[in-house]
C-alpha positions in Angstrom: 75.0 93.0 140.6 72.5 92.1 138.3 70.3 95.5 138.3 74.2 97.5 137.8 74.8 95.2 134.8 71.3 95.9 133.7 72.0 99.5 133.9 74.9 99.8 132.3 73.5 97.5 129.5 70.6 100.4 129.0 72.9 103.0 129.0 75.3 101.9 126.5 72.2 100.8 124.2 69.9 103.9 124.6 71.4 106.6 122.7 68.9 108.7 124.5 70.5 108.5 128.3 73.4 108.7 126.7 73.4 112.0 125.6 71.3 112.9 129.1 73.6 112.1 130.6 76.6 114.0 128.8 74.2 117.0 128.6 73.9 117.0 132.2 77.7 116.3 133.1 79.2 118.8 130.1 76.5 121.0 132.3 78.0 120.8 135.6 81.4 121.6 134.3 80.9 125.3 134.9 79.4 124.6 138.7 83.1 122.4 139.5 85.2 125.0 137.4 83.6 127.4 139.6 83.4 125.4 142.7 87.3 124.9 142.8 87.8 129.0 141.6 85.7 129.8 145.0 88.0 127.6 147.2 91.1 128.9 145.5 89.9 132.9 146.6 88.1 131.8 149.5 92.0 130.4 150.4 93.9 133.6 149.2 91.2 135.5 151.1 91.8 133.8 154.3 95.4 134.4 154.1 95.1 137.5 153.1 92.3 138.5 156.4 94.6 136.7 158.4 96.9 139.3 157.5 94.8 142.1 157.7 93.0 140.8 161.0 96.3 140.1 162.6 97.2 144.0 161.9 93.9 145.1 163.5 93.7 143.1 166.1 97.5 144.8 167.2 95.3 147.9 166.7 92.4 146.9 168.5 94.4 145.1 171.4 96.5 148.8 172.2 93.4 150.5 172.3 91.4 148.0 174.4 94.5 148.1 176.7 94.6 151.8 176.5 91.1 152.5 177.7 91.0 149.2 180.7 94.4 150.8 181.6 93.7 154.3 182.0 90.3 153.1 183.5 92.1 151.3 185.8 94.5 154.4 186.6 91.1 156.6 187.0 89.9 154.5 189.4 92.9 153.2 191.3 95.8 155.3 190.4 95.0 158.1 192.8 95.3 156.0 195.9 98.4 155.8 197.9 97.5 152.7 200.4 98.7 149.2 199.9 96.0 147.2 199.7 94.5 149.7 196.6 98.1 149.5 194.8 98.1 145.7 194.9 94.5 145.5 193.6 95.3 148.1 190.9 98.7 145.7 189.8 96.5 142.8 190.1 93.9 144.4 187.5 96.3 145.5 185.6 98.5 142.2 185.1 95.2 140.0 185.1 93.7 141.8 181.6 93.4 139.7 178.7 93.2 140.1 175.1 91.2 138.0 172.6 90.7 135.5 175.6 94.5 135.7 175.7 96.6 136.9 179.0 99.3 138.5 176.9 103.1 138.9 179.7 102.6 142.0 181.6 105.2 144.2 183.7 104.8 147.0 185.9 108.0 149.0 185.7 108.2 152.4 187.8 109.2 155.9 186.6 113.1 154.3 186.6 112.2 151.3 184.5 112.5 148.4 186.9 110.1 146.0 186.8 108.1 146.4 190.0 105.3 143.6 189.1 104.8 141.2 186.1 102.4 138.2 185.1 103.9 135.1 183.6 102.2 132.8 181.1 103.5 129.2 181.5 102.1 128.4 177.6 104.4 130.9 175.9 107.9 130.9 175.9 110.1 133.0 178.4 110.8 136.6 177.5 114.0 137.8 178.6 113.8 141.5 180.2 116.2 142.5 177.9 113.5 143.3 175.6 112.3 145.8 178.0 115.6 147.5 178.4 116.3 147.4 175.3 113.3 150.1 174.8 113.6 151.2 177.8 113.8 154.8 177.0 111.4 154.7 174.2 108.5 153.0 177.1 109.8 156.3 179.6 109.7 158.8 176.8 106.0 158.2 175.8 103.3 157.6 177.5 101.9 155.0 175.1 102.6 153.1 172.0 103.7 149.8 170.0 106.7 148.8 168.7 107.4 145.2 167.0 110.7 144.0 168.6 112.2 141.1 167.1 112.6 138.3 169.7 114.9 134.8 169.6 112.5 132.7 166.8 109.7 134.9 166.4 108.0 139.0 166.3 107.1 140.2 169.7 104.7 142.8 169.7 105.7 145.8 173.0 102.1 147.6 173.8 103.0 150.3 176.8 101.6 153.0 178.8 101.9 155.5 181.2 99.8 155.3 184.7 100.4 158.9 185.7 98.3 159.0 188.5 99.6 156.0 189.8 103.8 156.7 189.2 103.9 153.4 186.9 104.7 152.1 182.8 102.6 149.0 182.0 104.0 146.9 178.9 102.4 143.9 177.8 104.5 141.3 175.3 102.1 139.5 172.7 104.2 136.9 170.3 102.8 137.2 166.9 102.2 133.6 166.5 99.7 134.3 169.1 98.2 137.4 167.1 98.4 135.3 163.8 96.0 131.8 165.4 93.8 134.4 166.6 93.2 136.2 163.4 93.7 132.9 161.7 90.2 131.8 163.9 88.6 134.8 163.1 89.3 134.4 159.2 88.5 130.8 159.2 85.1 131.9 161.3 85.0 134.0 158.6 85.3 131.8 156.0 83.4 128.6 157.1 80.2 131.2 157.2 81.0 132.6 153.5 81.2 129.1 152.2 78.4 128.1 154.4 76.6 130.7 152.8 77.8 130.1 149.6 76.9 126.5 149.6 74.1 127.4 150.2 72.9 129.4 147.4 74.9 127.2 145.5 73.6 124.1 146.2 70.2 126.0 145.6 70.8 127.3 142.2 72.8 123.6 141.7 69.1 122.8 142.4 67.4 124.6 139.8 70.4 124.4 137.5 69.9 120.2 137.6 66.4 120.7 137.1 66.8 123.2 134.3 69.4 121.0 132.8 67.4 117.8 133.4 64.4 119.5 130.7 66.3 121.0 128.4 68.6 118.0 128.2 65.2 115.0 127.6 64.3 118.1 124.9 67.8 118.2 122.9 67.6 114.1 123.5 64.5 113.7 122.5 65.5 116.1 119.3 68.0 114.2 118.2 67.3 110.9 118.9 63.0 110.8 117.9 64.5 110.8 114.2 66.6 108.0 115.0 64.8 105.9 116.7 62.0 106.4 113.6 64.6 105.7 111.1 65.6 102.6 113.4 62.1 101.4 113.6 61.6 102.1 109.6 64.7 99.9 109.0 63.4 96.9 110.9 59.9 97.1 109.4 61.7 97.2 106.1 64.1 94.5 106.8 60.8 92.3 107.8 59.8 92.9 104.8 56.8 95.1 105.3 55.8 98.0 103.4 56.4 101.7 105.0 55.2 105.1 104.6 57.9 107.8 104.0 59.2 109.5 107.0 58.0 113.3 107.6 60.5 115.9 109.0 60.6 119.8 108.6 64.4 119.7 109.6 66.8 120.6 107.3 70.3 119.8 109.8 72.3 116.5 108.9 69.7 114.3 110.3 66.9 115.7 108.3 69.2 115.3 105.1 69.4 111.8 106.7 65.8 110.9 106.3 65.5 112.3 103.5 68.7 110.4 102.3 66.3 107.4 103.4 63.2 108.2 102.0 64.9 108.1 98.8 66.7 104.9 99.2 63.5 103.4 100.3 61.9 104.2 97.2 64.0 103.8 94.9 64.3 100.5 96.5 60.6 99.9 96.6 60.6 100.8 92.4 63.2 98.3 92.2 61.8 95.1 94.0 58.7 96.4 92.4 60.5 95.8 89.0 62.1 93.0 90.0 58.8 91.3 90.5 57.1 93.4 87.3 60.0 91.5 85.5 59.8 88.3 87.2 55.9 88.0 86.7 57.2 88.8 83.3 60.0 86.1 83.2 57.4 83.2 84.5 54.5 84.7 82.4 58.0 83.8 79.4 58.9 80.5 80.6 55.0 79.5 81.3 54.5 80.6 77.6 57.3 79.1 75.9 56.4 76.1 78.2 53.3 76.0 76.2 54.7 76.9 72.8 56.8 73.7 73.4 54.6 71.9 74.8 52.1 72.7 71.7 54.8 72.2 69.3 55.7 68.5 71.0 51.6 67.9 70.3 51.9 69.0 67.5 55.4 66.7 66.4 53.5 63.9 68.4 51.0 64.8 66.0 52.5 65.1 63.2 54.6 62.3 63.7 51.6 60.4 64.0 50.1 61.6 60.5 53.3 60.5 59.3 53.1 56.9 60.4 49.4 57.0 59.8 50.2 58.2 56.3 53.0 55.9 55.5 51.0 53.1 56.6 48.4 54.5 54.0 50.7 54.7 51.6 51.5 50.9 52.0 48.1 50.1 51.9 47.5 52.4 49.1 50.0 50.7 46.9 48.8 47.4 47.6 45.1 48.3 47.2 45.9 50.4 43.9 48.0 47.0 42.8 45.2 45.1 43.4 42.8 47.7 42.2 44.3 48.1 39.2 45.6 44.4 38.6 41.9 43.1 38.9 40.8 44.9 35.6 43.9 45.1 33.8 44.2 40.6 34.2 40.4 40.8 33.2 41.2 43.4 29.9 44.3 41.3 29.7 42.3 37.7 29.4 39.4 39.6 26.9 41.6 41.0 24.9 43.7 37.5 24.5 40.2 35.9 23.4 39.8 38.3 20.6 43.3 37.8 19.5 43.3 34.6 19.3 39.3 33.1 18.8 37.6 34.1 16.2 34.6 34.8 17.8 30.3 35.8 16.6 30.1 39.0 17.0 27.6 39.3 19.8 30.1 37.8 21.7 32.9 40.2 20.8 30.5 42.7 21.7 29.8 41.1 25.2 33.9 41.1 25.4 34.5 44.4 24.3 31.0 45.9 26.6 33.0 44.2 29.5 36.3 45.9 28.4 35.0 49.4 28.6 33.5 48.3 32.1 37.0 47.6 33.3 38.3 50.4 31.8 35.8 53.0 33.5 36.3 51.2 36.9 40.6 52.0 35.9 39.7 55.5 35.2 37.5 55.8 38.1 40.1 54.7 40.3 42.9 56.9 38.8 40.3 60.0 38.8 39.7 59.5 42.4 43.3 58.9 43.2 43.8 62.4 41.4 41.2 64.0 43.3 42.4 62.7 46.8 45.8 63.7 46.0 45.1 67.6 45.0 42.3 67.9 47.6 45.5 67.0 50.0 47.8 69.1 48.6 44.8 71.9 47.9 45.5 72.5 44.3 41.7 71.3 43.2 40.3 74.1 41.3 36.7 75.2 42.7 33.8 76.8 40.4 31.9 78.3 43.2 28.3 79.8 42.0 24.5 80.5 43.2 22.6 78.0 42.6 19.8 76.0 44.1 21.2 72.9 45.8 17.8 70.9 45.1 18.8 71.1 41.3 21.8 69.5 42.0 20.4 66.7 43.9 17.9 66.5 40.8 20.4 66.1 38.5 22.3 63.4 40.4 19.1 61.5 40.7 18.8 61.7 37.0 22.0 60.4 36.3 21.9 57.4 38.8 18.4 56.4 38.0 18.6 57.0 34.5 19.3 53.3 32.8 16.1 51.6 34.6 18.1 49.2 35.9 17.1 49.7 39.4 13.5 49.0 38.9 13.9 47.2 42.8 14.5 50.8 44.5 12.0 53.2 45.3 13.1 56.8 45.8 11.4 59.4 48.3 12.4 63.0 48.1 11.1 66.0 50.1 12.4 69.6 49.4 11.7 72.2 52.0 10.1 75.5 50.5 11.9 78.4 49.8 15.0 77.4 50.2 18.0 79.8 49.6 20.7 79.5 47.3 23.9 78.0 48.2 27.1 79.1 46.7 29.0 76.2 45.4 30.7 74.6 43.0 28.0 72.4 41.4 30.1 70.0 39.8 32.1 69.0 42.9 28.9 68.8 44.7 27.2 66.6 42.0 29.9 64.2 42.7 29.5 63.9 46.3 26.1 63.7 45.7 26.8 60.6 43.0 29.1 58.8 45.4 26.5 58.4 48.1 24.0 57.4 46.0 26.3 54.9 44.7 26.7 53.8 47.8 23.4 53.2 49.5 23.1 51.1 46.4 26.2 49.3 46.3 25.8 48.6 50.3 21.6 47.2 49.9 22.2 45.1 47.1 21.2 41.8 48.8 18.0 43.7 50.1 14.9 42.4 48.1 13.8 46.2 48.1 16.0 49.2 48.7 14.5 52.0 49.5 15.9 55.7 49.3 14.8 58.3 51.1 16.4 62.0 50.5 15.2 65.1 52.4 16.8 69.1 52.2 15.8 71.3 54.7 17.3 74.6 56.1 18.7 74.5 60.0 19.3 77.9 61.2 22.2 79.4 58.8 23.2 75.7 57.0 21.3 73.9 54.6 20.8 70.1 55.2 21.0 67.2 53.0 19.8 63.9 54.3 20.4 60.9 52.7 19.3 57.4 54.0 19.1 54.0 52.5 18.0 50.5 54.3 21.8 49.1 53.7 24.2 46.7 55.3 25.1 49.2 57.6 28.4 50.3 59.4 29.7 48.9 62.8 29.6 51.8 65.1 33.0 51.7 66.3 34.0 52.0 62.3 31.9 54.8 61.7 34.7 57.3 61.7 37.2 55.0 59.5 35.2 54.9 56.5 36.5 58.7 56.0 39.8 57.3 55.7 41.2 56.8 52.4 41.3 53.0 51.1 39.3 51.7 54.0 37.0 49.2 53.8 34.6 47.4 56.2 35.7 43.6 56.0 32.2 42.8 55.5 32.0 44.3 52.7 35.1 43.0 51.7 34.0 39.6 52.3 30.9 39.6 49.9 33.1 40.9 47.2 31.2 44.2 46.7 33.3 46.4 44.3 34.7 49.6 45.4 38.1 51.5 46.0 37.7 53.2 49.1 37.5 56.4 48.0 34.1 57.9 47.5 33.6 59.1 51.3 36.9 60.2 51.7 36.9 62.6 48.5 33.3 63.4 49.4 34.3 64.8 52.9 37.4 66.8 51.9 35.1 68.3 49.2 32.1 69.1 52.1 34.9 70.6 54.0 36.5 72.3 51.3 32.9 74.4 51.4 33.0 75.3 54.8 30.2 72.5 55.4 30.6 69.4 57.4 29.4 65.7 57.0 28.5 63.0 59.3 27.7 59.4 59.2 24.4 57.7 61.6 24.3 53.9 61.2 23.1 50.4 62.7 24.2 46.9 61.4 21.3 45.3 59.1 19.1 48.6 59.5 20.5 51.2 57.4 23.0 54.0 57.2 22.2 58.0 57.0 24.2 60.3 55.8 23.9 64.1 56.5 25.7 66.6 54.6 25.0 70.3 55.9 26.1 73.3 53.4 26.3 76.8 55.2 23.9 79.6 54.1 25.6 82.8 53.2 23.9 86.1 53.7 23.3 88.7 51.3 26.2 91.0 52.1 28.3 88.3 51.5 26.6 87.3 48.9 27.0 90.5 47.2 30.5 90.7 48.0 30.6 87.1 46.2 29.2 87.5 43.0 31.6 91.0 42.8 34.6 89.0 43.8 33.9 86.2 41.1 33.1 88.8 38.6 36.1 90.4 38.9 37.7 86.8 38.3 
């Protein structure tokens, strides 16, 4: 049960055996077509030598009796005694016909019946038959006649027996004529189908194996294609990648694969675009991720400078108050005095000297604060030109050093040779040059002896100032605040040294606003350095300098 089901199973799944197996049965039409057209004649045929046999065999059975009879009357009829008469009527009634003793009578040259043989299987014969053609049996000395007997033919066969004085007749029924021939035909037949069966179950034979071949080949034509196409859509539906299917066919089916090979690629150029424009898509969103995440740094930042610079601009207010409230309640108090006292006039000059002090220190302070503000917004004008930075320096020196007040500092200075011009604006540079200087005084006043030292060297493409004093110093972890505007170490807060806050701050954005850089090395009690490096430009570009500020 289980090996039919699997069978079956096959067969309706394998395309293949199924159309074997029609090949083969649409093939064997012909053979049953032609099978049931043999049996058909071979039936018509029978009939139709049953027929014809039963005619001949009347024919053969009057001449077989002819020549036995007059045989018999050759040998017998001439004899006259008894015992050779009963032994010539016993011949003659005992012949038989197709292994069939047909009735027999003897009848004299009057027509009565002097002998006759009975057969107990056939039906009684009346011998009215005989008298019937009784003449025609006396008038000739042989023939047949077909008489018609009570339910069937009766076939008369008769003779004359010269010699002997005697008419034989013999009475065959033509049923009896009719199973013989019917015997014979089917004798017949059995061998022609025998035969034909034969050769038909040879060529049957070759036919099954001829049909067998050229049926796997028309399979195999139709379904190979299929079975690749099948194979291609399950590799495809897996996902993998497959090549294009090759056929030389132009039928239906090869329009089919062909059909396919363009579906495939056009599918294959669209998942290909799909993931083009996916990659596409996440490269997008990854970059807009970034933009936003960029642009959130930068509100963070932003946001940050903005609380950073509102808190600045509180403390700005309060320090300018104060700043400014210092020197105006000082000019205030002076200028009170010299309302109201008359006063020598060395001290009105001492008042009026410490008036203009307060004043400077106000202008100072509002210079710087103008400074700051338009280095921020970048609307400070620079005068850019090539010049020899240790002129600058020189000239700063000058200008600090100048009122021999500061007979307690000495002063190193060391110039490297040759060094290239810089191209600046030497007024801004002067000033940041004068605020440090300021400074590394301002911060070593309680030092018995301050001492200076400034060195300018060139590093690779930049120009380096260095600038170190033997100072207070700056806590490490404030070393980047004192860049900030208004900031101020509370030390130096605490021993009242004068200052707004400003110098570094302006000085930086001024370094910067050169394309240079500056940076602050320091130790509590030892000293502070500050470096200040200018970049060097080369010729070309100093060339293209010089033209551009010419053409200004």
């Amino acid at each position: 049960m289980f090996v039919t089901n699997w069978i079956k199973r096959w067969i309706r799944r394998s395309l293949f055996v199924k159309i074997l197996m029609y090949t083969a049965l649409l093939s064997l039409i012909p053979y049953v077509l032609f099978s049931i057209y043999f049996l058909i004649e071979v039936k018509a045929l029978t009939k139709k030598m049953i027929h014809e046999t039963s005619s001949n065999n009347i024919l053969q059975a009057s001449v077989s009796l002819e020549e036995r009879t007059r045989r018999l009357n050759e040998q017998w009829g001439g004899k006259t005694d008894k015992a050779s008469r009963e032994l010539l009527a016993g011949e003659l009634l005992d012949i038989a016909v197709y292994g069939y003793k047909p009735m027999a009578y003897i009848l004299d040259t009057n027509g009565a019946v002097i002998a006759k043989a009975r057969n107990d299987l056939e039906p009684e014969v009346h011998i009215d038959l005989l008298e019937a053609h009784h003449s025609t049996i006396l008038d000739h000395k042989s023939g047949h006649v077909t008489v018609n007997a009570p339910g069937e033919k009766v076939h008369l066969l008769y003779m004359s027996l010269d010699k002997a004085g005697w008419f034989i007749a013999y009475l065959i029924p033509e049923s009896r004529l009719m199973s013989i021939a019917a015997g014979q035909a089917e004798d017949y037949a059995d061998t022609q189908v025998y035969k034909l069966v034969q050769r038909m179950s040879f060529f049957l034979f070759i036919g099954m194996l001829l049909i067998l071949f050229f049926s796997y080949f028309f399979s195999e034509f139709f379904t190979t294609p299929i079975r690749q196409l099948t194979s291609a859509l399950i590799q495809r539906a897996k996902g993998f990648e497959i090549d294009p299917l090759h056929t030389k066919r132009s039928d239906e089916i090869g329009e089919l694969i062909h059909t396919f090979n363009y579906m495939d690629s056009t599918i294959q150029k669209l998942i290909t675009e799909l993931h083009s424009r996916s990659n596409q898509l996440e490269e997008n969103v990854q970059k807009r991720t970034r933009d936003l995440q960029e642009a959130n740094d930068l509100l963070q930042q932003t946001y940050s400078k903005l609380k950073r610079s509102e808190k600045s601009r509180s403390e700005l207010i309060v320090q300018v108050s104060h700043d400014l409230k210092t020197p105006l309640t000082s000019m205030k108090g002076f200028l009170e005095i010299l309302n109201k006292y008359a006063l020598p006039q060395e001290q009105k000059k001492e008042l009026i000297d410490q008036l203009l002090v307060q004043t400077n220190q106000i202008i100072q302070l509002i210079e710087g604060l103008f400074d700051l503000s338009s280095l921020d917004a970048e609307e400070l004008t620079f005068q850019k030109e090539w010049i020899n930075i240790e002129f600058i320096m020189d000239h700063a020196l000058k200008t600090v050093f100048s009122d021999g007040e500061h007979a307690n500092i000495t002063l190193n200075t060391y110039y490297e040779d040759h060094l290239p011009l810089v191209f600046v604006d030497p007024k801004k540079i002067y000033r940041v040059f004068i605020n440090i200087l300021n400074n590394s005084i301002k911060y070593a006043s309680n030092q018995p002896k301050i001492h200076i030292k400034i060195t300018v060297y060139l590093n690779n493409k930049d120009i380096v100032i260095k600038m170190q004093d033997n100072g207070m110093g700056i806590q490490k972890e404030n070393i980047d605040k004192v860049f900030v505007p208004y900031y101020r170490e509370t030390r130096s807060v605490e021993k009242e040294i004068q200052g707004s806050g400003l110098g570094l701050s302006i000085s930086k954005k001024m370094i910067e606003a050169h394309h240079g850089d500056i940076f602050i090395e320091s130790e509590v009690n030892q000293g502070t350095t500050v470096y200040i490096m200018l970049p060097v430009v080369d010729t070309g570009a100093m060339m293209s300098g010089v033209s551009d500020m010419s053409a200004g």
